[in-house]
C-alpha positions in Angstrom: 25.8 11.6 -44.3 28.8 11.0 -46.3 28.3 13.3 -48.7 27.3 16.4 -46.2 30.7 15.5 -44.2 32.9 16.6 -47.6 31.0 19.1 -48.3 31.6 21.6 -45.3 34.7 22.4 -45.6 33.9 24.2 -49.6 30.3 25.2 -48.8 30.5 28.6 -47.3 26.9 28.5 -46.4 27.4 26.2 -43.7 30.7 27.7 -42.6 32.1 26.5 -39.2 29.4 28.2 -36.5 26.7 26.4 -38.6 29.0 23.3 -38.3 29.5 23.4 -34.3 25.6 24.4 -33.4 24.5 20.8 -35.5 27.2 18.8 -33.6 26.2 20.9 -30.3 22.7 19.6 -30.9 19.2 20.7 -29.8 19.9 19.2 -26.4 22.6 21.7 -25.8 21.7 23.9 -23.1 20.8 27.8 -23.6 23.9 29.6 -22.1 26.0 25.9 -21.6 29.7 25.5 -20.9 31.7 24.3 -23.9 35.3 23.8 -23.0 37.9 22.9 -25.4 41.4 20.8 -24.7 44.3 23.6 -25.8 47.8 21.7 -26.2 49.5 24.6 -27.7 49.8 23.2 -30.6 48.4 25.1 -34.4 45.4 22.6 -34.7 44.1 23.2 -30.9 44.8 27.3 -31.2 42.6 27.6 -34.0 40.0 25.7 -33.0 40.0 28.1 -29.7 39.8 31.0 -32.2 37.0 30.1 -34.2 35.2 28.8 -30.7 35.8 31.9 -29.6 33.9 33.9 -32.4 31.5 31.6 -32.5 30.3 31.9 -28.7 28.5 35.0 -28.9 26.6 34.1 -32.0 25.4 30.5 -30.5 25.0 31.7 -27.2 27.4 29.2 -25.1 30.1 30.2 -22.2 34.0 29.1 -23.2 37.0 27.8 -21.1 39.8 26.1 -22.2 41.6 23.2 -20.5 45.3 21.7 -20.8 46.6 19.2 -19.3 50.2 19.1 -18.4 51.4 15.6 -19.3 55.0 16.1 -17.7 56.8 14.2 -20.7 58.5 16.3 -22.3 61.0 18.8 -21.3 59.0 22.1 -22.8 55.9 21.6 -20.8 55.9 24.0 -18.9 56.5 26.2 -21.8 53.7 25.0 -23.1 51.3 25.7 -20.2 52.7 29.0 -20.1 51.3 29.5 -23.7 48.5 29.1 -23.2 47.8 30.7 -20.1 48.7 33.5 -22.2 47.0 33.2 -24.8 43.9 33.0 -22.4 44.9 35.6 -20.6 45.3 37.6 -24.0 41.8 36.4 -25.1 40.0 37.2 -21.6 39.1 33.6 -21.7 39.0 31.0 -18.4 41.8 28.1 -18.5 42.4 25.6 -16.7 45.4 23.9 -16.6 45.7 19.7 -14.6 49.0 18.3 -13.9 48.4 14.5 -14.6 50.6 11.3 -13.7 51.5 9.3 -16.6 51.5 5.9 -15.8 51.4 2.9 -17.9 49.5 0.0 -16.9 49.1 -3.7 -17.8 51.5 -3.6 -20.9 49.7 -0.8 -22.7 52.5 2.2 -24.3 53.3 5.9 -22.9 50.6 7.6 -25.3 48.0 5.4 -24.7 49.0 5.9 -20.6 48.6 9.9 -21.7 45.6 9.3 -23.1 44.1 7.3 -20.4 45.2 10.3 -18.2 44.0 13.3 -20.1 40.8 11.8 -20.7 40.2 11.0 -17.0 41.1 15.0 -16.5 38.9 15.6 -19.1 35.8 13.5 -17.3 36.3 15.8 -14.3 35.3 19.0 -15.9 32.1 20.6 -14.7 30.2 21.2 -17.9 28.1 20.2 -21.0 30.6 19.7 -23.7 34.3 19.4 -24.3 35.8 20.2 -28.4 38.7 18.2 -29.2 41.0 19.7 -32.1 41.1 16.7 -34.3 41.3 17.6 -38.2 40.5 15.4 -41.5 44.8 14.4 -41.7 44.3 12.9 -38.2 40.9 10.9 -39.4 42.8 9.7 -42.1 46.0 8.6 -40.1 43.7 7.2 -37.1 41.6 4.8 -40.3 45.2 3.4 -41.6 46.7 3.0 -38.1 43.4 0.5 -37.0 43.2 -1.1 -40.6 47.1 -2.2 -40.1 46.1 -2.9 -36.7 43.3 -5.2 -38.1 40.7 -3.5 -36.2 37.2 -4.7 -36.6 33.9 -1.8 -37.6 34.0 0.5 -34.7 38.5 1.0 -34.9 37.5 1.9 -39.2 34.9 4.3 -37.9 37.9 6.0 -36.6 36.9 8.8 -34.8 33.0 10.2 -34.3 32.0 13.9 -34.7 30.2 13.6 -31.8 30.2 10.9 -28.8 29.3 11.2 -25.1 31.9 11.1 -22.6 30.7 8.9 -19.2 31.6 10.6 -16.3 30.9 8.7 -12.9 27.8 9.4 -11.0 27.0 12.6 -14.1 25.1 13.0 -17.0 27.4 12.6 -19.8 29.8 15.2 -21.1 29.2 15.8 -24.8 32.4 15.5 -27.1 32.7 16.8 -30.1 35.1 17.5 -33.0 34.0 20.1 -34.8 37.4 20.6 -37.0 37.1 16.3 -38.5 35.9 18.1 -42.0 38.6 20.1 -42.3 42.1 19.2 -43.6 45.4 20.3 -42.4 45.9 22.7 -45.5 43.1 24.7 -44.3 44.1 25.4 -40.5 47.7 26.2 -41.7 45.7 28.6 -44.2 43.5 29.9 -41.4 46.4 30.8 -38.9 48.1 32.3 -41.9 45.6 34.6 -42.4 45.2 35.6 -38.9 48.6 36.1 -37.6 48.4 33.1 -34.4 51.4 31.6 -32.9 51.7 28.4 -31.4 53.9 25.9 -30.1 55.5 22.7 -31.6 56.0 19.6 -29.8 59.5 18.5 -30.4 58.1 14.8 -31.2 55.8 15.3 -33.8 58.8 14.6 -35.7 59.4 11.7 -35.0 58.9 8.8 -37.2 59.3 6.2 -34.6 56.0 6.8 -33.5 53.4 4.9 -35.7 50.9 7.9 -36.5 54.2 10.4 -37.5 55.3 7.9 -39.9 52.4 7.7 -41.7 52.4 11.5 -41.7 55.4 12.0 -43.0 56.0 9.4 -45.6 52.8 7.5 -46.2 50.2 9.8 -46.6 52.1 12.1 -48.8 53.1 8.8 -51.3 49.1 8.0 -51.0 47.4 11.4 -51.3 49.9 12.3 -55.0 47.7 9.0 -56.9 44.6 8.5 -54.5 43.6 11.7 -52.9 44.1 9.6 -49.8 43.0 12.1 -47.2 39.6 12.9 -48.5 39.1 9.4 -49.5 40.3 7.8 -45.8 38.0 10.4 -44.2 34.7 9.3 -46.4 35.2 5.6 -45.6 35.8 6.5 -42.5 32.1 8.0 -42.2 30.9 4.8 -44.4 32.5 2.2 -41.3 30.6 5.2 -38.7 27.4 4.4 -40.0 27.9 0.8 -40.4 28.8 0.7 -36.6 25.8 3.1 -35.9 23.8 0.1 -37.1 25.8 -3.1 -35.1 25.1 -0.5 -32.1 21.8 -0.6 -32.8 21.2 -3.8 -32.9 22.8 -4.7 -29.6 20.5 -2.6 -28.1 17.7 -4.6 -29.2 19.5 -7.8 -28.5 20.9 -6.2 -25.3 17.2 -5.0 -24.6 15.2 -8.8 -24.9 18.4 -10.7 -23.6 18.5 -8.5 -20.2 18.7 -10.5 -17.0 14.7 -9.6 -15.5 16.3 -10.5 -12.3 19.3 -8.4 -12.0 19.3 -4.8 -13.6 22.5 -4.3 -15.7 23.3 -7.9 -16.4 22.4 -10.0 -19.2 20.7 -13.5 -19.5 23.2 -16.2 -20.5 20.6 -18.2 -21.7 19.7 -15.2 -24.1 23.5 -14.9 -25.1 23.3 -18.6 -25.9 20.8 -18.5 -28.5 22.1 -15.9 -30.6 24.2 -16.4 -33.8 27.7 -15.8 -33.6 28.4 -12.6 -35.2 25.7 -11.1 -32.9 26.4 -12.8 -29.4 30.2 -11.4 -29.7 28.2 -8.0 -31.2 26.0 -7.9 -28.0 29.4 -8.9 -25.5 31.5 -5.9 -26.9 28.4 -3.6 -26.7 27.6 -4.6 -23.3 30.8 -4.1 -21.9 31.7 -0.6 -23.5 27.9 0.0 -22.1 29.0 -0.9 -18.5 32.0 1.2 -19.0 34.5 -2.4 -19.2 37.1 -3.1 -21.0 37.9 -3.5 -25.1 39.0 -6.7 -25.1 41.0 -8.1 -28.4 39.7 -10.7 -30.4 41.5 -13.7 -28.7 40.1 -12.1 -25.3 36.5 -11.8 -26.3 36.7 -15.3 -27.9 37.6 -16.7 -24.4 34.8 -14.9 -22.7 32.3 -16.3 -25.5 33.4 -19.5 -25.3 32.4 -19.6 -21.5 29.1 -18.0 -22.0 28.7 -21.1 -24.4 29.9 -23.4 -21.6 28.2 -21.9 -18.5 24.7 -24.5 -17.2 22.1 -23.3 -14.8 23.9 -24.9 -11.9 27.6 -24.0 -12.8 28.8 -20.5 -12.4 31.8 -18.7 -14.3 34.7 -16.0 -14.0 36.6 -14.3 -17.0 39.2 -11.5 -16.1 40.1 -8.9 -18.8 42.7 -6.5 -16.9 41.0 -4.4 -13.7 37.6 -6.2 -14.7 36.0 -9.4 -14.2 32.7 -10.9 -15.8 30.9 -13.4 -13.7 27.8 -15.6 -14.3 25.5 -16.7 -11.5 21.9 -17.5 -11.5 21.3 -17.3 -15.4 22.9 -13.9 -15.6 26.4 -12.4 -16.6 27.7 -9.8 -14.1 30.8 -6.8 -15.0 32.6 -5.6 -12.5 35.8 -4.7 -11.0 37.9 -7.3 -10.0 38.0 -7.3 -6.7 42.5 -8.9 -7.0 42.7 -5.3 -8.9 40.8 -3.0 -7.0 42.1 -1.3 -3.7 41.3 -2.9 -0.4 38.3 -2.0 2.0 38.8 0.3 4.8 38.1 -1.0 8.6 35.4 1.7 8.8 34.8 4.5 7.2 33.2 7.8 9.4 29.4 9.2 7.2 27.9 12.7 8.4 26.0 13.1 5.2 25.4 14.7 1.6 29.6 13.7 1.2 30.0 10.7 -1.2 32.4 8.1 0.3 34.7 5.8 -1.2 34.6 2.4 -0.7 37.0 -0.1 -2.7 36.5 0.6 -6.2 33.0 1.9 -5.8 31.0 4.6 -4.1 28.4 4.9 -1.1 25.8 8.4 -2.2 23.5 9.8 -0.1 20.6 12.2 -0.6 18.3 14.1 1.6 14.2 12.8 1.4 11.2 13.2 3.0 9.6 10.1 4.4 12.1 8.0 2.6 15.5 6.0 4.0 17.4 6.2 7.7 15.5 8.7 9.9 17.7 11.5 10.3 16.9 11.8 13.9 18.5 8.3 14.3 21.9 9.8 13.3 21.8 11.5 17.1 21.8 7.7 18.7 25.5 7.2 17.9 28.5 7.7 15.7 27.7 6.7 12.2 30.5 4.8 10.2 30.6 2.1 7.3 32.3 -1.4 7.8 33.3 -4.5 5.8 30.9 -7.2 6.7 32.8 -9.6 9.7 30.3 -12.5 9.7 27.5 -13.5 12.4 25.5 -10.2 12.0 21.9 -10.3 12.6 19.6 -8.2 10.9 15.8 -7.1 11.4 13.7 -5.7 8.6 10.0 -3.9 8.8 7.3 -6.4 10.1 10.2 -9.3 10.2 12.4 -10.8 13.1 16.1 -10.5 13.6 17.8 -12.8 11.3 21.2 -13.8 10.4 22.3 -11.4 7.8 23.9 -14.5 5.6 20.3 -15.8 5.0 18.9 -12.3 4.0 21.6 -11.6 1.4 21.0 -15.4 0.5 17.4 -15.0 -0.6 17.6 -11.6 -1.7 20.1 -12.9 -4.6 23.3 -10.5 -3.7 26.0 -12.2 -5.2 28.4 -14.6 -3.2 31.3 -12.3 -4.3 29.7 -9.0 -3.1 28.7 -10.3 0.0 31.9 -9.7 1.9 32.7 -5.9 0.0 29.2 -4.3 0.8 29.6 -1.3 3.4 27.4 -1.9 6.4 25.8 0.8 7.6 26.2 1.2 12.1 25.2 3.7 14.2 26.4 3.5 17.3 26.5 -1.0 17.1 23.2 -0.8 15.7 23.4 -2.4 12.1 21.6 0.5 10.2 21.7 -0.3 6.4 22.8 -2.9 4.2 22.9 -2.5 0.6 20.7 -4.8 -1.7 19.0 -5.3 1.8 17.0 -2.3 3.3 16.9 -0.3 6.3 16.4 -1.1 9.7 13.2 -1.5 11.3 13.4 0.8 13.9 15.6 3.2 12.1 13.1 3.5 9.1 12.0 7.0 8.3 8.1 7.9 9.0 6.4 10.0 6.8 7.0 13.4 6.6 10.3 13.6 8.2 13.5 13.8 7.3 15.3 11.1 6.1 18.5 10.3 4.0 18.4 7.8 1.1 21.3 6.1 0.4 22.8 4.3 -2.6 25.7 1.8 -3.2 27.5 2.0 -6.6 30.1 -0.4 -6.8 32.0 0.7 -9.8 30.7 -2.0 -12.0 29.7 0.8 -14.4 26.4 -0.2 -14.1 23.3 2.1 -14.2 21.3 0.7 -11.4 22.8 0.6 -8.0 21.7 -1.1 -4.6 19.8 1.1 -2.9 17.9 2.1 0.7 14.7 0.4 0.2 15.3 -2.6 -2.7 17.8 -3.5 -2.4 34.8 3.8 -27.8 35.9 4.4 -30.6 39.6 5.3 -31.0 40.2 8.9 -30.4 
């Protein structure tokens, strides 16, 4: 793999169309949407050119997106570049506004980051091309080794990588300029005659990443050809965390909780070595879309895994999340202190998804399946927090109090008072992890709505109707 990646940029065989269609992959869909983040900036406008070339002969549709940080005093000038240069090229842009705020102690750029790539998670398509060149794999590798980063920070940044978006199939990410070097983009806009703009702070050796531009690299690349050299090692660390990623699968895979979907068995957790238990936690909580917690951090959350019994139960907090055990099983979700507060009620007419604290109630049209949609006619529909001393009556079963049901049907004690209660009219309709109503139960062959609870743990599986990273 190594020796393919430093090859591409001298073999004119493979050339960069060849280059984009093996990161776009066979999964790529005939006719797709790529869409590629344009700052402005030389690295960004090439890659838009040869993207644009390279969309008739691959057979893909191309927009561009930037996003408008607000930070520095040209950029709106910026924006305005591009929209002309899109407008120039006859290609779609799109152009997001974002607030940059930092939280919980972390800097400006990694607030920027945080922002743009939430912008970036909103698009509506198949895959997104950052512009990131062979210089910026090399500076990314030396930033994380100073930082002491562990396998995945050395891998740097992947070719290729999905993107989670909520309640979406992944959007593809690729980088389909990381074999390049700086010499040769500067060559290639040479040779075609294309402007671009020049952030002001790109300059400045204060930051980290332009000091090591500007004074390491150069001192590195005269003896060691650094860049080439930081780019292959790199690729070695890629491969090697290819492999740790693996294995946590298989861990994740036979330590999974059989009694709640998305957790994992502390038990299981318990009896692994070291090096793979903390392995398995990392994987886990990148998987479940949590934190990256530093080594101190993890070490804290390990250390309780080690000390949790049967009978005992457990909380670690790692900024806006919070890792629980209960019942033999180790829960990720947001913490309910970070998270914003539940509504009174909140008004459902269908198909719309609706918020609800840091998660999501969905809802789907189905035939013979979920709330009879006739029911909707009996009364207003609307979600509520759970107030205590509601009764509840399932298929075949008496009314019971609604604390016993969730009781036995194992919903956690801390999602007991956050689950949106379904009412129509003061007729308890649906609760999550639960069921449906009796009487409200859809027959077969009419029309019914399925719902589903995601509660922003991250998590694949979801309550529903009838049961209940790398450094880029």
């Amino acid at each position: 793999m190594a020796a393919s990646r430093n090859r591409i940029c001298t073999d004119p065989a493979l050339g960069f169309p060849a280059r984009l269609q093996a990161l776009l992959g066979a999964g790529f869909p005939p006719g797709g949407r790529l869409w590629v983040g344009l700052s402005g900036g030389r690295d960004s406008v090439l890659q838009l050119a040869l993207l644009r070339e390279a969309a008739p002969l691959l057979g893909f549709s191309l927009s561009a997106i930037h996003v408008h940080h607000g930070l520095s005093p040209r950029a709106d000038a910026w924006a305005d570049f591009c929209v002309r240069l899109c407008r120039d090229w006859e290609l779609p842009l799109e152009v997001v506004r974002v607030q940059v705020a930092p939280q919980g102690g972390e800097g400006l750029e990694a607030a920027a980051r945080r922002a743009r790539y939430a912008a970036y998670q909103a698009l509506d398509g198949d895959a997104l091309a950052l512009a990131h060149h062979q210089d910026d794999q090399a500076e990314t590798l030396l930033l994380n080794l100073l930082r002491g980063a562990g396998v995945a920070g050395l891998a740097a940044m992947p070719p290729r990588r999905p993107l989670l978006r909520p309640g979406r199939t992944p959007l593809v990410l690729l980088r389909p300029l990381l074999d390049y070097p700086r010499a040769w983009i500067e060559d290639q806009l040479a040779r075609r005659g294309l402007d671009w703009v020049e952030d002001e702070s790109n300059g400045d050796a204060r930051f980290s990443r332009n000091f090591l531009r500007r004074d390491v690299l150069p001192l590195l690349e005269q003896r060691f050809s650094a860049r080439t050299s930081l780019a292959r090692a790199a690729a070695w660390a890629g491969e090697a965390e290819t492999l740790l990623e693996e294995l946590a699968a298989e861990d994740g895979a036979r330590g999974a909780s059989p009694d709640f979907p998305g957790t994992l068995s502390l038990a299981a957790l318990q009896g692994l070595s070291g090096p793979r238990r903390r392995n398995l936690l990392r994987h886990w909580l990148h998987r479940q879309g949590g934190p990256r917690p530093e080594a101190r951090t993890l070490a804290e959350l390990e250390a309780q895994v080690l000390a949790y019994r049967p009978d005992g139960q457990m909380a670690w907090r790692c900024g806006q999340w919070v890792a629980r055990g209960w019942r033999g099983a180790l829960f990720l979700e947001h913490d309910p202190l970070a998270t914003p507060s539940l509504p009174e009620s909140a008004p459902w007419e269908g198909e719309m998804p609706v918020p609800w604290g840091s998660g999501t109630i969905f809802s789907a049209r189905a035939t013979g399946q979920g709330l009879n949609a006739a029911a909707l006619e009996a009364g207003p529909a609307q979600f509520r927090p759970r107030q205590g001393g509601e009764s509840f009556q399932l298929a075949g079963r008496p009314h019971r109090p609604l604390k016993k049901l969730l009781q036995e049907s194992a919903v956690p004690p801390w999602q007991r008072e956050r689950l949106p209660l379904l009412w129509l009219g003061e007729t308890l309709a649906w609760v999550p992890g639960i069921g449906m109503g009796a009487a409200l139960i859809c027959p077969p062959e009419e029309e019914g709505w399925r719902l589903t609870w995601e509660p922003g743990t991250g998590q694949t599986a979801a309550l529903g109707a009838q049961d209940g990273g790398r450094n880029d």
